[in-house]
C-alpha positions as CSV (number, residue, x, y, z in Angstrom):
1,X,5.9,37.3,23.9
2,X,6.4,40.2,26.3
3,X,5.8,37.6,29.4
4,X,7.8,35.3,27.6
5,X,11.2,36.6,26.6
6,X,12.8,33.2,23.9
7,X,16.0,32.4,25.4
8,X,19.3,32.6,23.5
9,X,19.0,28.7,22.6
10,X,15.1,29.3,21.3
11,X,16.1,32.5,19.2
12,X,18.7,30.8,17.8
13,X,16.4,27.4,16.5
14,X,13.8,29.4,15.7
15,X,16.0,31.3,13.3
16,X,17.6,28.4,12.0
17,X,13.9,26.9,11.1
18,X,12.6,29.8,9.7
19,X,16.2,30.6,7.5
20,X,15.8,27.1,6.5
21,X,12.2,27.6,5.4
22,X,12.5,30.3,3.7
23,X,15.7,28.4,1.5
24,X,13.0,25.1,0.7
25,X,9.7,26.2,1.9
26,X,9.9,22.3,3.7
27,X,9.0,21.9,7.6
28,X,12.1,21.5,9.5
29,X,12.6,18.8,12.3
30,X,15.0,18.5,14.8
31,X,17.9,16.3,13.2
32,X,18.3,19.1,10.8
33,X,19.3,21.2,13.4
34,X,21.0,19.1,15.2
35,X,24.0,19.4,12.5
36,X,23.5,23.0,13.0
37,X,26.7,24.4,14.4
38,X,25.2,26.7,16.4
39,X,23.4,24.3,18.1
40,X,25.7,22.1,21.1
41,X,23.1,20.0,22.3
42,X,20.5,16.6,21.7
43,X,17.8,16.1,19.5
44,X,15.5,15.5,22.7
45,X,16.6,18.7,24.2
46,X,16.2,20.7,20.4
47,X,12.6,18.6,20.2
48,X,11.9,20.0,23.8
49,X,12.5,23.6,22.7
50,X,10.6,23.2,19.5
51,X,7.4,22.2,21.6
52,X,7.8,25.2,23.7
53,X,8.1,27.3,20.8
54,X,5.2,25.2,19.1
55,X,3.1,26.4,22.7
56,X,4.4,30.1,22.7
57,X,2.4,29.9,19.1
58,X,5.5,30.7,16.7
59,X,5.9,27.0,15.8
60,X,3.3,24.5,14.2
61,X,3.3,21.4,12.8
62,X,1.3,21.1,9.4
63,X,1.1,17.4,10.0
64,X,1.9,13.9,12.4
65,X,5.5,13.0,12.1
66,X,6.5,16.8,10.2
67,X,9.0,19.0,11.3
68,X,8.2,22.7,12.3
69,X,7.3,25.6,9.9
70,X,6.9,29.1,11.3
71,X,3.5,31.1,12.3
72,X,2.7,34.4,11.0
73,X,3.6,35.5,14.7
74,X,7.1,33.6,14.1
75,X,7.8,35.3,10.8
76,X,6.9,39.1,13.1
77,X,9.2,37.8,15.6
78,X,11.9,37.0,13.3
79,X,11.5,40.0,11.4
80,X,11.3,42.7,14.7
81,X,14.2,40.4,16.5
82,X,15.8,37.9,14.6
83,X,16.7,39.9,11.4
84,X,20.3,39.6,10.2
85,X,21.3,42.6,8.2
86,X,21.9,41.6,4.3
87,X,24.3,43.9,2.3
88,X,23.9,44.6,-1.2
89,X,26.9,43.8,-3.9
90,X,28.7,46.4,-4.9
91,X,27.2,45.0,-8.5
92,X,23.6,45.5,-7.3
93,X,23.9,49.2,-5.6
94,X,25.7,50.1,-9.5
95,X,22.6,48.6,-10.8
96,X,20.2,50.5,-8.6
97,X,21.9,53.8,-9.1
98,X,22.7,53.6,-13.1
99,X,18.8,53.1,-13.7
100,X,17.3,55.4,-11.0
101,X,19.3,58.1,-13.0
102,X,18.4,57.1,-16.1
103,X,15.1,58.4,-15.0
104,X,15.8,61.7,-13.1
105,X,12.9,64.0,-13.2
106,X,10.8,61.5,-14.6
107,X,8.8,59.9,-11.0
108,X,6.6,57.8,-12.4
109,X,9.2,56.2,-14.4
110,X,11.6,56.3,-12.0
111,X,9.0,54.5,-9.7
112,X,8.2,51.9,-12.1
113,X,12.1,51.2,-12.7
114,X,12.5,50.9,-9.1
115,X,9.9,48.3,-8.6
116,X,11.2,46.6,-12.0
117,X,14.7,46.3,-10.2
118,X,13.0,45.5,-6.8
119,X,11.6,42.5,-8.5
120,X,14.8,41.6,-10.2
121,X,17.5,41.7,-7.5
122,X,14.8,39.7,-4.9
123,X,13.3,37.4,-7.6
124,X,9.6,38.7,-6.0
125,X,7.0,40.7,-7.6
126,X,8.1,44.2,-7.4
127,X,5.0,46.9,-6.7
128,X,5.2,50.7,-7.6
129,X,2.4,53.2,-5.9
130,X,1.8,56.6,-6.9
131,X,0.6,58.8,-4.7
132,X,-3.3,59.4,-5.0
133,X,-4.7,63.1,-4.6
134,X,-3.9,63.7,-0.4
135,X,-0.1,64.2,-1.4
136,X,-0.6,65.9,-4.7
137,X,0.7,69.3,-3.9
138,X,2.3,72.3,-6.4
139,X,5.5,73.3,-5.2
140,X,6.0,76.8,-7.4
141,X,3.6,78.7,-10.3
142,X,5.1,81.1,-13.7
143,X,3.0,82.0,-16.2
144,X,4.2,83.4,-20.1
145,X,1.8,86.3,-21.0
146,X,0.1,85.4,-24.7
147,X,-2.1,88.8,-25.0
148,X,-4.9,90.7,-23.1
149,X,-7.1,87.5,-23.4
150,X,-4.7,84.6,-22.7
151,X,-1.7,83.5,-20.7
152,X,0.2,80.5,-19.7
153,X,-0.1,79.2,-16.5
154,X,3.1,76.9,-15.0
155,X,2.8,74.5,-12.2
156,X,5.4,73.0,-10.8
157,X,4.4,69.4,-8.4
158,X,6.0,68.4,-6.0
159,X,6.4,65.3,-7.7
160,X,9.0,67.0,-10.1
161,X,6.5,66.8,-13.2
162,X,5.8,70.6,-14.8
163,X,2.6,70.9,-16.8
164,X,1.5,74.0,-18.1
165,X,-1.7,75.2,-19.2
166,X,-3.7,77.7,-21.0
167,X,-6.0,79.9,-19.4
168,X,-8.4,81.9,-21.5
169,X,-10.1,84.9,-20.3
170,X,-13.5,85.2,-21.3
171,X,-13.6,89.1,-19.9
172,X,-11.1,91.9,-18.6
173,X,-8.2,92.7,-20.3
174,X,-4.8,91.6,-18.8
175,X,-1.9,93.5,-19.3
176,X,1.8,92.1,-19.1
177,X,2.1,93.9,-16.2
178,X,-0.3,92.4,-14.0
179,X,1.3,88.9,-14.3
180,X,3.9,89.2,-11.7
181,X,0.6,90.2,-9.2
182,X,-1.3,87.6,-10.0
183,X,1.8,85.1,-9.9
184,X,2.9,86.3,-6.1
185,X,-0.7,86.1,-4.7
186,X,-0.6,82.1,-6.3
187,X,2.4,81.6,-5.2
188,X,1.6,82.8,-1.3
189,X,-1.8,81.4,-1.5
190,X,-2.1,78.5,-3.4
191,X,1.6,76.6,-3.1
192,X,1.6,73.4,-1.1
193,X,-1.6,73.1,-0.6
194,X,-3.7,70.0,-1.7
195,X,-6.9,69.8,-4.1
196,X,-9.2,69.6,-0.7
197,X,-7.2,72.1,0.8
198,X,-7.8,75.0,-1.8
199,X,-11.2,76.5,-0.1
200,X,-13.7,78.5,-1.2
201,X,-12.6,81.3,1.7
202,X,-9.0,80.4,-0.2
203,X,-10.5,82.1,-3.3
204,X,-12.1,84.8,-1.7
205,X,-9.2,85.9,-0.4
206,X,-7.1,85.5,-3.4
207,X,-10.0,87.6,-5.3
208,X,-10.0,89.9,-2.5
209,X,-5.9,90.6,-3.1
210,X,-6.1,90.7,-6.8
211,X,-9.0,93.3,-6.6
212,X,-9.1,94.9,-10.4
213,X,-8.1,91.3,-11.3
214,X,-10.5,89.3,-10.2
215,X,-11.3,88.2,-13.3
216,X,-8.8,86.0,-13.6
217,X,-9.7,83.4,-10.6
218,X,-12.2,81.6,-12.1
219,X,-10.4,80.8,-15.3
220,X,-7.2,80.5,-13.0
221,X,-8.2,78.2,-10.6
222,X,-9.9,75.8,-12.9
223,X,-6.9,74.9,-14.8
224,X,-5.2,74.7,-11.7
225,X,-7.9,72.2,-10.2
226,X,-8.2,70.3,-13.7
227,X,-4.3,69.7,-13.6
228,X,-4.5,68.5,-10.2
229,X,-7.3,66.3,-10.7
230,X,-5.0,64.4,-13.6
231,X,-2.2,63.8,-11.4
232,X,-4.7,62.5,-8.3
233,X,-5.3,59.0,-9.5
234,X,-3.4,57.0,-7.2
235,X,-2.0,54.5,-9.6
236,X,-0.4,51.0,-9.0
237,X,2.0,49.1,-10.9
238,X,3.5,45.4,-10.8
239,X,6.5,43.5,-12.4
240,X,7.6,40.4,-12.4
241,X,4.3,38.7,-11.5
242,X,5.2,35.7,-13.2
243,X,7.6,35.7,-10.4
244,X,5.3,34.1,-8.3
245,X,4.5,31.1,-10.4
246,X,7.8,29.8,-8.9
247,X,6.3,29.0,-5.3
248,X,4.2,26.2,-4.3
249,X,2.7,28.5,-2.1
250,X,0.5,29.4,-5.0
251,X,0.1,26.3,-7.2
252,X,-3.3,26.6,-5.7
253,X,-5.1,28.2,-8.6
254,X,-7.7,29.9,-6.5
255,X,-4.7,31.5,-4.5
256,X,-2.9,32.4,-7.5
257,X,-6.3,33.6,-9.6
258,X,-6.6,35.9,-6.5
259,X,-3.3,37.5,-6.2
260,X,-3.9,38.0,-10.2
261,X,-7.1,40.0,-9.1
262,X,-5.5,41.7,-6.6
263,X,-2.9,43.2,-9.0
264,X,-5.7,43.8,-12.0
265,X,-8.2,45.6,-9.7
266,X,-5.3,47.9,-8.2
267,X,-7.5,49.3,-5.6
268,X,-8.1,46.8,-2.7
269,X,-3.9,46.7,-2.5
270,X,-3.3,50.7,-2.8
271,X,-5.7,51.2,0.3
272,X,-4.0,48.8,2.3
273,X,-0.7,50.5,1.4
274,X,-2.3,53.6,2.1
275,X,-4.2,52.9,5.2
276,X,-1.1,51.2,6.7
277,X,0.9,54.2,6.0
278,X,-1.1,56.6,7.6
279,X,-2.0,54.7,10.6
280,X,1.8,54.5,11.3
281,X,3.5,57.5,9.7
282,X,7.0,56.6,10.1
283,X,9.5,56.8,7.2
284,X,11.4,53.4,7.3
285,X,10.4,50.3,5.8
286,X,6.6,48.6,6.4
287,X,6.3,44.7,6.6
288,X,2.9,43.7,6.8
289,X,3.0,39.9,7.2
290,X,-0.2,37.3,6.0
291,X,-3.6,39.0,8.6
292,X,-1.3,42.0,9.5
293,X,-2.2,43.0,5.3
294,X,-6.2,44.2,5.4
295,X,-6.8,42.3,2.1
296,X,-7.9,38.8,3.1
297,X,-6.5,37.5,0.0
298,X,-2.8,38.4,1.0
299,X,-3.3,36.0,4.2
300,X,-0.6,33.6,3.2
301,X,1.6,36.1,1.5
302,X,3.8,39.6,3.0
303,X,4.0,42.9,1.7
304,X,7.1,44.7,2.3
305,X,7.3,48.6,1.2
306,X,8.9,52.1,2.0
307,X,7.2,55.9,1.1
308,X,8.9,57.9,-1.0
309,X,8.9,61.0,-0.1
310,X,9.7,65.0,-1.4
311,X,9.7,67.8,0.2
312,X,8.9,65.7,3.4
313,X,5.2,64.8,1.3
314,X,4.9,61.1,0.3
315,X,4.6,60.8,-3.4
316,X,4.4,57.2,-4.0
317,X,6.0,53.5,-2.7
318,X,8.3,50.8,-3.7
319,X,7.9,47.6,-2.6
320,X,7.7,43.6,-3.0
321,X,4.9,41.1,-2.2
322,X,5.9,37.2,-1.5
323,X,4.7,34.3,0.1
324,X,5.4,34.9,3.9
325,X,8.8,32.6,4.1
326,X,10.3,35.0,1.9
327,X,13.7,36.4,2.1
328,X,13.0,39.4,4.6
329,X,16.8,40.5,5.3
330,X,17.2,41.0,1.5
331,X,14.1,42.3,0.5
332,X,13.8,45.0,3.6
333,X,17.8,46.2,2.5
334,X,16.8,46.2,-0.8
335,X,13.8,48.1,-0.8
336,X,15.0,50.7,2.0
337,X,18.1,51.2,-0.4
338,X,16.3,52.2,-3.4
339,X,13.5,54.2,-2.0
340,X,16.6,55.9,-0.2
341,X,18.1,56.5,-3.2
342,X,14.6,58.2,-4.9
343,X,14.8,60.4,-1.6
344,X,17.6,61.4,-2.4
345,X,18.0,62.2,-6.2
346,X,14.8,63.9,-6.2
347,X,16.1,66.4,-3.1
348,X,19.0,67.0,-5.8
349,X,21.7,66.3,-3.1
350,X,25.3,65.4,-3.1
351,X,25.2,62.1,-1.0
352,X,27.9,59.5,-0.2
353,X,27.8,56.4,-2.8
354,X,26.4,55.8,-5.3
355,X,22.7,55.7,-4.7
356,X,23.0,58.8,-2.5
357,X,23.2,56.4,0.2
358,X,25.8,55.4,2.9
359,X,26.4,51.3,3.6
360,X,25.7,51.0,6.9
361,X,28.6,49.4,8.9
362,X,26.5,48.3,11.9
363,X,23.7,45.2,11.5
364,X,20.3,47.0,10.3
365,X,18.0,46.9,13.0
366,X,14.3,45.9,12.3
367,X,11.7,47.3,10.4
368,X,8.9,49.3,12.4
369,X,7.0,46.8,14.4
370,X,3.1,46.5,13.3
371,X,0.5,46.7,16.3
């Protein structure tokens, strides 16, 4: 498209067919938008256009005598150019923020609400992803002292969860005293760090500055691995898959039997999240329209998420998956909005509004573009 910049006239049809589209999921000829009122000119001249838009490959015509439906490389263009910015209701931002707070300090439920919301407010099935064991990270240790045999060891994740555990020393004797030691050499070793970061020259030098104490690494840093290990299982959930039952796109049964697969078997659709996020490493929200996804079964359909992030780690997504002639201006404010708002309660800051998030006054531009 580079070498072939749309004109004013072209952006504004192709717009027009695809805002149509997405409204009916019908093809759209060119009478239609000949009563468009942003349109001052024939149907032969609007036919013309739609032809030259048909060549440039964001057009096609699914049969003789149709109108137009978009490409996948229509729906990118739309999306990166086209967008119109969509504004919440003051109704729907209350929403958002009375049930994010609900669950304050609880992520995964706080994730699983925002995808339960997600699917409400954009009548698609809402996704939730928690982050697997590359972002799992302790932020802070404490420990209660028990006796000369036992203590309690606190981690604190980045996620916000607090488990604590008890490690039992099978020999050395521990006094109350050496607790703060052991706790500062943790805490200036250990904190941040994930699973495959905590090395075995890691734990030689944490033995090495706990000297008399040494003792207590092994137990130590096996409850501190175990812990980890149970909140590394990247997890996905989905609401409001029924959702999906309301587009012809999938009265196929084979496409609907494998979007059902998709969301049973989790994995294929958390490495694509995964992968894509990684690749591209920019906060903002992803689209990843029918081939663009790297799970053949999505072809038809787009995935639209944002990271959430703490502590500038991600910890998880929120986002919606839909045939590809979904609504992409509502769906892209939505999802940036309460991902936002996640941000933003889980820093613990005083923000405008009331998800923590300002209205913007100026039209959104698009989401990052996908190479």
């Amino acid at each position: 498209m580079e070498d072939h910049p749309l004109t004013k006239r072209q952006e504004t049809i192709l717009r027009t067919i695809i805002d149509a589209h997405i409204s009916n999921g019908e093809p759209v000829g060119s009478k239609y938008l000949a009563q468009h009122r942003d349109l001052s000119c024939s149907s032969a001249t609007i036919r013309n256009e739609m032809a030259e838009l048909e060549q440039l490959g964001l057009l096609e015509q699914p049969h003789t005598s149709a109108g137009r439906v978009p490409t996948e490389a229509g729906y990118r263009y739309y999306v990166d150019t086209l967008l119109r910015h969509y504004r919440a209701a003051a109704s729907e931002i209350e929403q958002m923020s009375a049930s994010l707070r609900r669950r304050l300090g609880e992520l995964d439920q706080m994730l699983v609400e925002a995808s339960r919301l997600a699917s409400a407010l954009t009548n698609y099935p809402g996704i939730a992803v928690k982050a697997g064991p590359a972002q799992v990270r302790i932020r802070r240790f404490e420990a209660i002292y028990v006796d000369q045999n036992k203590f309690l060891l606190v981690m604190m994740f980045s996620s916000g969860s607090v488990f604590t555990k008890s490690v039992v020393l099978e020999r050395g004797s521990l006094r109350a005293a050496d607790l703060p030691r052991l706790l500062d050499v943790l805490n200036e070793l250990f904190v941040d760090l994930t699973a495959q970061e905590i090395t075995l020259p890691l734990m030689i030098e944490l033995e090495n500055r706990l000297g008399d104490l040494t003792f207590a690494v092994g137990p130590t840093v096996k409850q501190i691995y175990e812990t980890m290990a149970e909140q590394s299982d990247s997890d996905l959930r989905v609401e409001g898959v029924n959702r999906l039952l309301q587009y012809p796109e999938y009265e196929n049964l084979d496409e609907l039997r494998n979007m059902m697969t998709l969301f049973e078997d989790k994995e294929d659709l958390i490495d694509a999240i995964k992968t894509d996020a990684d690749a591209r490493l920019e906060d903002g929200v992803h689209v990843l329209i029918g081939s663009e996804n790297s799970v053949k079964v999505m072809n038809n359909s787009a995935l639209i998420y944002r990271p959430v992030r703490r502590d500038g780690h991600v910890i998880g997504a929120i986002g919606v998956i839909g045939p590809r002639r979904m609504d992409y201006a509502k769906v892209i404010s939505t999802i940036d909005q309460l991902a936002a708002g996640i941000d933003r309660l889980l820093e613990g800051q005083k923000q405008p509004g009331p998800l923590g998030i300002a209205p913007p006054e100026q039209p959104q531009k698009g989401p990052e573009k996908h190479d």
